[in-house]
C-alpha positions as CSV (number, residue, x, y, z in Angstrom):
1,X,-1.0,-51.9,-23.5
2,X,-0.9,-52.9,-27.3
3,X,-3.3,-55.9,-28.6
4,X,-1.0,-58.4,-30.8
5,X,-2.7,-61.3,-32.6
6,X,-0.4,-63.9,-34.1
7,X,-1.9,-66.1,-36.8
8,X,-0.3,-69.1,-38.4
9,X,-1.1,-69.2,-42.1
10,X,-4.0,-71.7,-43.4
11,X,-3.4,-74.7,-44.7
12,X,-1.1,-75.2,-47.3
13,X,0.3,-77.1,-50.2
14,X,1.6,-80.5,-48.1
15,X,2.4,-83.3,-50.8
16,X,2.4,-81.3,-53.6
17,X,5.5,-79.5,-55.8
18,X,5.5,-76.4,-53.8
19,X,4.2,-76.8,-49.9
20,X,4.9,-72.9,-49.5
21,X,1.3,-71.6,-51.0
22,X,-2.1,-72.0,-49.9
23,X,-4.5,-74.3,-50.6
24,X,-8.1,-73.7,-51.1
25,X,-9.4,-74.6,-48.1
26,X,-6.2,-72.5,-46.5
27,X,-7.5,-69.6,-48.4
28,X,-10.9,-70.0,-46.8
29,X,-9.7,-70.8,-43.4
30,X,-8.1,-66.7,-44.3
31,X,-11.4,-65.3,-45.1
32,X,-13.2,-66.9,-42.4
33,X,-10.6,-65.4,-40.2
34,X,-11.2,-61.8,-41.7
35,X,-14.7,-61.9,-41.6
36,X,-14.3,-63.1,-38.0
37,X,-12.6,-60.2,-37.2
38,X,-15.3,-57.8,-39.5
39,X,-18.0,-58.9,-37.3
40,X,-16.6,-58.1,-34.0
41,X,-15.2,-54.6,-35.2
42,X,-11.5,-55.3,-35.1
43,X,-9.4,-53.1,-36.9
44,X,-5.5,-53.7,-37.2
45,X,-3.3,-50.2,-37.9
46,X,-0.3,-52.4,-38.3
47,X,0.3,-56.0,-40.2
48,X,3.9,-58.1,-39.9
49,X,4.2,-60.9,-41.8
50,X,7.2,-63.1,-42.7
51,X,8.5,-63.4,-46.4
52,X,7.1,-66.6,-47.0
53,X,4.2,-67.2,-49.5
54,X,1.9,-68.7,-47.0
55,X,2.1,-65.7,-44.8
56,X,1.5,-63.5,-47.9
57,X,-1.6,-65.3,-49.0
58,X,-3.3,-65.8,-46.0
59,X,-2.9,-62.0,-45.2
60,X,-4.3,-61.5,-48.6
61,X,-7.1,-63.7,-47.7
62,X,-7.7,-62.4,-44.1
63,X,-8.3,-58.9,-45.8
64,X,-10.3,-60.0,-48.1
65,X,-12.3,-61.6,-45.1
66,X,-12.3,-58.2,-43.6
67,X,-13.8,-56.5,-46.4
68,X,-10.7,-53.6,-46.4
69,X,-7.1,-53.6,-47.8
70,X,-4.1,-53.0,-46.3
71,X,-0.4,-52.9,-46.4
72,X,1.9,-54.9,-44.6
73,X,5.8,-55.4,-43.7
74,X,7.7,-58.3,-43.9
75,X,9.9,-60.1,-41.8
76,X,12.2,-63.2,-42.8
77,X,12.7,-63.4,-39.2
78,X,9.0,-64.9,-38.6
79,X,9.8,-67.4,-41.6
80,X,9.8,-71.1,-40.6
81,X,12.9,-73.4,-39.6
82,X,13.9,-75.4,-43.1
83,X,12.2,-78.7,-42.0
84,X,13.1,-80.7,-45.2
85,X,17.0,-79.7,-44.7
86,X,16.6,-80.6,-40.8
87,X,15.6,-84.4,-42.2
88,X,18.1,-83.9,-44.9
89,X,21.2,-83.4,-42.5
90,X,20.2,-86.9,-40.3
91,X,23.1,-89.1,-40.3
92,X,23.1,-92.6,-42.6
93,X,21.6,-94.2,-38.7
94,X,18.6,-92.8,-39.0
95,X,17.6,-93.6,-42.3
96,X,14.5,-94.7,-40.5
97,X,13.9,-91.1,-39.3
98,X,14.8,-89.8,-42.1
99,X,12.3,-91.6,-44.4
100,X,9.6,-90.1,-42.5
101,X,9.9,-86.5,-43.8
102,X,8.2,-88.7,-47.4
103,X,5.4,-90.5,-45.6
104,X,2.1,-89.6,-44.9
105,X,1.7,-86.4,-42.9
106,X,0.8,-88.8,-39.8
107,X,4.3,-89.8,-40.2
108,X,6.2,-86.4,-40.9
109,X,4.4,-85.1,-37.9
110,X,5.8,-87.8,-35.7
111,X,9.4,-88.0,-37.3
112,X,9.5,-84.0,-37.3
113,X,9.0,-83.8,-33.3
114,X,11.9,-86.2,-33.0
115,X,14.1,-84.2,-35.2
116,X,13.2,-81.0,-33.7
117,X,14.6,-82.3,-30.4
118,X,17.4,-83.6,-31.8
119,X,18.5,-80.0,-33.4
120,X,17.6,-78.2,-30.0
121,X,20.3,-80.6,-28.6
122,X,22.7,-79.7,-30.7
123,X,22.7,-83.2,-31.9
124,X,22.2,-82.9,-35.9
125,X,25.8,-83.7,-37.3
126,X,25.0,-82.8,-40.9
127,X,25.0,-78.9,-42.2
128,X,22.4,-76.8,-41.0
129,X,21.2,-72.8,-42.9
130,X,20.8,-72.6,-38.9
131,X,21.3,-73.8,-35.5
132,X,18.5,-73.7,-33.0
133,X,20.2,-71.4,-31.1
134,X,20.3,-69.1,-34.2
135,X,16.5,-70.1,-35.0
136,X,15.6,-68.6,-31.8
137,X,17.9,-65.2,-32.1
138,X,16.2,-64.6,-35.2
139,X,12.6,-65.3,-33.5
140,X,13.7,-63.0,-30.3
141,X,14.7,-60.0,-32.6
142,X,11.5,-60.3,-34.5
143,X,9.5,-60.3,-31.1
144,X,11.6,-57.0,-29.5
145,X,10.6,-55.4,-33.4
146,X,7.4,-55.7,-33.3
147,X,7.2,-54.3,-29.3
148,X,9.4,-51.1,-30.6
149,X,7.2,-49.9,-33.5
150,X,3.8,-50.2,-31.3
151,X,0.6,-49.7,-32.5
152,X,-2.9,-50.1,-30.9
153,X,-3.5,-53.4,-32.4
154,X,-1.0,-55.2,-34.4
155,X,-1.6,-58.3,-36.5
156,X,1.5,-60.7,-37.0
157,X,1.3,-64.1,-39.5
158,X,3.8,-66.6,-39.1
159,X,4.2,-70.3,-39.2
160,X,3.9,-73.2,-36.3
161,X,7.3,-73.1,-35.3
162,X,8.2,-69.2,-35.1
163,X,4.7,-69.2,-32.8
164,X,5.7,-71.7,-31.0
165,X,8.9,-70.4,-29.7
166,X,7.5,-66.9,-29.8
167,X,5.3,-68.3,-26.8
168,X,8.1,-70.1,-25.5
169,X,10.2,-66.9,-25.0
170,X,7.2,-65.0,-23.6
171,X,6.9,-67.5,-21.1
172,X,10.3,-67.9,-20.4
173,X,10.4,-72.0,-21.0
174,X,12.7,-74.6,-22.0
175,X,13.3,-75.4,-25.4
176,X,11.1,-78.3,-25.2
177,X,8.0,-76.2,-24.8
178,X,8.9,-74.3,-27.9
179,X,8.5,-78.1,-30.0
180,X,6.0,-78.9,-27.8
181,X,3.6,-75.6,-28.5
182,X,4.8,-75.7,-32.1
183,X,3.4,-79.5,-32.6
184,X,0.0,-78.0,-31.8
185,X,-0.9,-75.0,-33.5
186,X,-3.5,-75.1,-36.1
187,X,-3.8,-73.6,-39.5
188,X,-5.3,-70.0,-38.7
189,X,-4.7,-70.7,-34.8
190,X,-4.8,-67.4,-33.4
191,X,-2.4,-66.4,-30.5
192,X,-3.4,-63.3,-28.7
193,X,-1.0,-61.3,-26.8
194,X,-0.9,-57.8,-24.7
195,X,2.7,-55.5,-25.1
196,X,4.3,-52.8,-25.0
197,X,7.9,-51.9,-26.1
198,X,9.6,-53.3,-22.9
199,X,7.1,-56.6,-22.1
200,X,5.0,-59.2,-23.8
201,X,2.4,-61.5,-22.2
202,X,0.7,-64.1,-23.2
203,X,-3.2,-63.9,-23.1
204,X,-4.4,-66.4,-25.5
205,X,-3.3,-69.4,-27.3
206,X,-3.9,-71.0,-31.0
207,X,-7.9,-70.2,-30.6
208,X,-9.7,-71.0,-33.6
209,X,-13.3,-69.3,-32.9
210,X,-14.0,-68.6,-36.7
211,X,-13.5,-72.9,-37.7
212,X,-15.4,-73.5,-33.8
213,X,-19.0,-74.6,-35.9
214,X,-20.5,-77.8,-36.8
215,X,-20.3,-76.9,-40.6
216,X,-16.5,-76.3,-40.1
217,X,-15.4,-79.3,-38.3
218,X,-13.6,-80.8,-41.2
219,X,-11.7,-77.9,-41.6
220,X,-9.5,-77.1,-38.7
221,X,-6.0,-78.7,-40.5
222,X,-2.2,-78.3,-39.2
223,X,-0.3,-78.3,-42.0
C-alpha cells in the first residue's frame, strides 16, 4: 500500500491583520519538518496541498528543510472551515460566545469547540459559505482524490480541522470525534496513513518527532 503523511501547517499569524501566513517560528517548525524527513531518507513523488497560504508556506519551508524542490497541487477542498464567519453567524444570545472569537487564543480555543458543535448540529441560524454536512463532502472528495492518483509516498498539508475530520472519516466516527481530533492537532502535527485507491487506514496520529527535544519545547504551538 501507499505511505500518506498529512501535515498541518506551522504556526501562523493568530492576532495579527492576516492569520493565513506563517509566522517565523511556523516557518521553522516547516524546516524542522523537512530536515526531519532528510535525515531518515524520505522522499515524496507527490505533494497536495490546499489553496491557503499557510499550506503554501509551510510546503515551501518543508522543502527547504529537505534540501530539494518540488512541485505541488492544490486543493481548496483541504482548506479550513471559515471560523471567523462560524462566530459571525451566532445569534444576538450568545453574544457571550460570540465575543470569544476576540479574546485571547485560550479563549477562541474554548468558544471555537462550542461553536463547532453547534454547526455539526445544524444549530447555527445565521448564513453559513457551508454547512457541516457540506464541510465534510468537500473533505471526503479530497480524501477519495488523493487514493485515485496514488503514488508511493504522498505528502498532503492541511489545516486542524480538514485533518481532523479526515481521521474521523477513516475511522468511520461520529461527528464529535472530528471536533474533538481537530481540537488537538499541533502546528506541523504529522498524521501518517497507509492507502490505496479503494481504502485508507489510519497508522499514526499528529506526531511531532522533529519539535520532540529539550531545545524545542517552547515551540510545539496549535495555532
Amino acid at each position: 500500500m501507499a505511505e500518506l503523511f498529512m501535515v498541518r501547517h506551522g504556526q501562523a499569524s493568530f492576532g495579527t491583520g492576516n492569520y493565513d501566513r506563517l509566522s517565523a517560528l511556523g516557518e521553522r517548525q516547516g524546516v524542522w519538518l523537512g530536515e526531519y524527513f532528510a535525515e531518515r531518507g524520505v522522499a515524496f513523488d507527490r505533494v497536495v496541498t490546499g489553496s491557503l497560504r499557510r499550506h503554501r508556506e509551510t510546503a515551501d519551508a518543508i522543502f527547504r528543510g529537505l534540501g530539494s524542490a518540488a512541485g505541488y497541487d492544490e486543493d481548496p477542498g483541504l482548506n479550513e472551515y471559515d471560523f471567523h464567519a462560524l462566530f459571525g453567524a451566532l445569534d444576538d444570545d450568545k453574544r457571550e460566545l460570540k465575543a470569544q472569537a476576540r479574546g485571547s487564543m485560550h479563549d477562541f480555543y474554548k468558544g471555537l469547540k462550542q461553536v463547532l458543535r453547534l454547526w455539526a448540529e445544524d444549530a447555527i441560524d445565521g448564513p453559513l459559505p457551508e454547512s457541516w454536512g457540506q464541510f465534510q463532502q468537500r473533505v471526503a472528495a479530497a480524501r477519495k482524490k488523493i487514493q485515485g492518483r496514488g503514488g508511493r509516498r504522498v505528502l498532503v498539508i492541511s489545516s486542524g480541522g480538514p485533518m481532523g475530520a479526515f481521521a474521523q472519516q477513516v475511522m468511520q466516527a461520529p461527528a464529535s470525534t472530528a471536533i474533538e481530533l481537530n481540537m488537538q492537532i499541533r502546528n506541523t502535527g504529522i498524521c501518517q496513513y497507509f492507502f490505496s485507491a479503494e481504502t485508507c487506514h489510519l497508522a499514526s496520529f499528529n506526531g511531532i518527532p522533529h519539535l520532540d527535544l529539550p531545545q524545542r519545547r517552547d515551540s510545539v504551538t496549535y495555532g
